[in-house]
C-alpha positions in Angstrom: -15.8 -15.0 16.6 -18.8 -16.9 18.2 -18.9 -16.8 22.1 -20.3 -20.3 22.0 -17.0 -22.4 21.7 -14.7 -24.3 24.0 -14.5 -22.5 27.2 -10.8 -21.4 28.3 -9.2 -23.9 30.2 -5.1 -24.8 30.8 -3.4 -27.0 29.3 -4.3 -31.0 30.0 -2.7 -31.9 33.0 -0.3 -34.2 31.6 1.1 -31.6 29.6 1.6 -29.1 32.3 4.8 -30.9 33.4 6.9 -30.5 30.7 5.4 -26.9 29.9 7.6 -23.7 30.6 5.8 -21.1 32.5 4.5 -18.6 30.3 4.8 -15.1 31.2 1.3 -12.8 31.5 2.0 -9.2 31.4 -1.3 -7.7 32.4 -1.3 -4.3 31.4 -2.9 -1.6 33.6 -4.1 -4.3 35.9 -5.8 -2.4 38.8 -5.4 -3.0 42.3 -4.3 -6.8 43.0 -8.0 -8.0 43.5 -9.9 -5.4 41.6 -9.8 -6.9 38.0 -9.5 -10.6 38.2 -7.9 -12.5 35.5 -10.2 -14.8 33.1 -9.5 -18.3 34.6 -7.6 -19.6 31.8 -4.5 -17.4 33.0 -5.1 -19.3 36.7 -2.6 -22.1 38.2 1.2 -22.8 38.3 1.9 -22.8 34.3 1.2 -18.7 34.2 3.1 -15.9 35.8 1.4 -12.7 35.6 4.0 -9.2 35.5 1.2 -6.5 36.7 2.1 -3.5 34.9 0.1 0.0 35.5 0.8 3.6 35.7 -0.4 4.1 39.1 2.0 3.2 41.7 -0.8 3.0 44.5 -2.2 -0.2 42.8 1.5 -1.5 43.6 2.2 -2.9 40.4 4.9 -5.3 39.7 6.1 -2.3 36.9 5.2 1.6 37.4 4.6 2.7 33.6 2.7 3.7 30.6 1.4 1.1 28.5 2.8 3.3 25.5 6.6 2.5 26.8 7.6 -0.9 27.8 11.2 -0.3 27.1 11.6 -2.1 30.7 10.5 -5.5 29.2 12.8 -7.4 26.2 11.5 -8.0 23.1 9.7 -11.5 22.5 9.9 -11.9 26.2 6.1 -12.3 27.2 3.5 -14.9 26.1 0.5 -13.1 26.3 -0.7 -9.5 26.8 -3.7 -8.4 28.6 -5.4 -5.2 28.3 -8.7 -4.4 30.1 -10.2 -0.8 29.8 -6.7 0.8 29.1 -6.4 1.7 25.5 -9.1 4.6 25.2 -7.4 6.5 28.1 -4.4 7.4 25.8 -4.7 10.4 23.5 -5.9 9.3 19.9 -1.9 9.5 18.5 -0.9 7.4 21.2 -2.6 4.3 20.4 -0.5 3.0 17.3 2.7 3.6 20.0 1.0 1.3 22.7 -0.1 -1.4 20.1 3.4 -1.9 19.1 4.8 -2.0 22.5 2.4 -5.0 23.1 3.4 -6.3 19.8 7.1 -6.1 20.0 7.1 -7.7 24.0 5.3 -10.5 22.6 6.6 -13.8 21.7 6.7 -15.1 17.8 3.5 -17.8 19.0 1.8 -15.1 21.6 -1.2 -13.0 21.9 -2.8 -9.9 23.0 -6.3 -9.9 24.7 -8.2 -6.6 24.3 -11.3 -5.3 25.7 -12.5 -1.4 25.7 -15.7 0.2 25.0 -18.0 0.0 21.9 -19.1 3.3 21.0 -20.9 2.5 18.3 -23.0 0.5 21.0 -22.6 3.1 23.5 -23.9 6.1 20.6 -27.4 4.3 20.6 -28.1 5.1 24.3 -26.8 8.4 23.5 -29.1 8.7 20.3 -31.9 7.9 22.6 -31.4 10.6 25.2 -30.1 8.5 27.8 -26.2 9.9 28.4 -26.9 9.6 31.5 -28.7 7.2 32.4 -27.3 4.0 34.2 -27.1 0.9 32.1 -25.7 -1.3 34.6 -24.1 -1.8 37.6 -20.3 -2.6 38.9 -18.4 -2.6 41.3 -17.5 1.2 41.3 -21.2 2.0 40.7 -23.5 2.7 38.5 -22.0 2.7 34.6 -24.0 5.2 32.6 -23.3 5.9 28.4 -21.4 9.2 29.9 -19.1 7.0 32.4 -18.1 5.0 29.4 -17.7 7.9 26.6 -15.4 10.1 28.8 -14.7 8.4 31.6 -16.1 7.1 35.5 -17.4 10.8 36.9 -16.8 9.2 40.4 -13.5 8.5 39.8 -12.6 11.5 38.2 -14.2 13.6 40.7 -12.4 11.7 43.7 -9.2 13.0 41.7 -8.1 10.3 39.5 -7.4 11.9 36.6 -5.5 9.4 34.6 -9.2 7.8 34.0 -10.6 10.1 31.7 -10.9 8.5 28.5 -9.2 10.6 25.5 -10.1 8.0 22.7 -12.5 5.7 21.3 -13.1 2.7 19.3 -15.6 0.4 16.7 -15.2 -2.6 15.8 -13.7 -1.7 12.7 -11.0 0.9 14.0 -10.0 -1.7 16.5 -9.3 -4.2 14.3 -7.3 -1.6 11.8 -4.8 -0.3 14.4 -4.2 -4.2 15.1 -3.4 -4.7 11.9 -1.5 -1.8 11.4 0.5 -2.6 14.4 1.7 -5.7 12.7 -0.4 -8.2 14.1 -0.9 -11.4 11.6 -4.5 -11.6 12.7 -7.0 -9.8 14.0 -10.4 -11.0 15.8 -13.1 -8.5 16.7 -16.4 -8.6 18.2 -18.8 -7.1 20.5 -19.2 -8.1 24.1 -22.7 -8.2 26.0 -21.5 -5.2 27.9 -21.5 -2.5 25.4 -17.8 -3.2 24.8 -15.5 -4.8 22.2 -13.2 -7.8 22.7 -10.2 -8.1 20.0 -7.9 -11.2 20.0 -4.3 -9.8 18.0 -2.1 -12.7 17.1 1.2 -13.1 16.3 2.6 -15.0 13.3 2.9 -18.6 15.0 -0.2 -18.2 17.3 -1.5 -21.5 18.0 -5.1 -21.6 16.2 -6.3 -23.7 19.5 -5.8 -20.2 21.5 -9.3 -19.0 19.5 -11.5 -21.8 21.1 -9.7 -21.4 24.8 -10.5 -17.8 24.6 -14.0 -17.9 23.0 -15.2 -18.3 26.8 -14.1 -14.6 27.8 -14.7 -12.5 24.9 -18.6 -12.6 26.3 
């Protein structure tokens, strides 16, 4: 998908009125400020459910992205996943896909983002494991940070960060499919990551343009 269409934006104003809110369940979303939502998920006609397995982040739901047994089936519009799926184990991925799958609406979505590896295994191929490649707002982000997991945050006893599985753009885009997603869209971000758009059956083909924005 080109990063070079329609940025995402909320439905025209005039529509807004007669619009039900849609649901957001944003799936191991972080402390309340410390991953902000693309702005397209902004304003009075979204309602994001923060979900994570932490309980100091206080989440709106305490639990594993590989049981949503709490939420009904269909009952969600869209599905946000930043940086969670490569800290399951490897047999724990299709569970999680289908989880986001079956909580989603016949016309919903899923937005995924993770790291590339395949991007990630250049630096490595080049001696630099670790060497920082960038900076955030935990630190410096260095091809070992991103293989395994952040070393400061492991260190400072977070254990649940270590990352136990990986992705390409290909493997992404197979568990997708495999989880019974009509579509899938995959590409590679700008920060050595991937960005997969999974769409349901009746997935409005507008959704690809408002999202091109933030799969950068």
């Amino acid at each position: 998908m080109s990063s070079a269409a329609a940025p995402c934006l909320p439905p025209p104003p005039d529509a807004i009125a007669s619009q039900r809110v849609r649901r957001l369940l944003h799936v191991g979303c972080g402390a309340r400020n410390g991953r902000a939502l693309p702005a397209c998920w902004h304003g009075p006609h979204w309602e994001e459910i923060r979900l994570d397995i932490d309980p100091g982040v206080e989440p709106d739901i305490v639990a594993s992205i590989c049981d949503l047994s709490m939420l009904a089936d269909a009952s969600v519009d869209a599905v946000y996943s930043a940086h969670n799926l490569e800290h399951l184990d490897a047999f724990e991925v299709p569970r999680a896909l289908a989880e986001f799958r079956r909580v989603l609406r016949p016309d919903g979505y899923a937005l995924i983002t993770l790291p590339d590896l395949r991007a990630i295994a250049v630096h490595i191929a080049a001696g630099q494991l670790d060497a920082p490649l960038y900076q955030s707002a935990a630190g410096a982000i260095s091809p070992l940070d991103m293989l395994f997991g952040h070393q400061a945050a492991l260190a400072a006893g977070h254990r649940h960060m270590a990352h136990r599985t990986g992705f390409t753009a290909a493997t992404l885009g197979r568990h997708l499919l495999d989880a019974g997603f009509a579509e899938a869209r995959v590409h590679e971000g700008s920060r050595w990551d991937l960005w997969a758009l999974a769409c349901m059956g009746a997935t409005d083909a507008a959704v690809l343009d408002q999202l091109a924005a933030v799969m950068q």
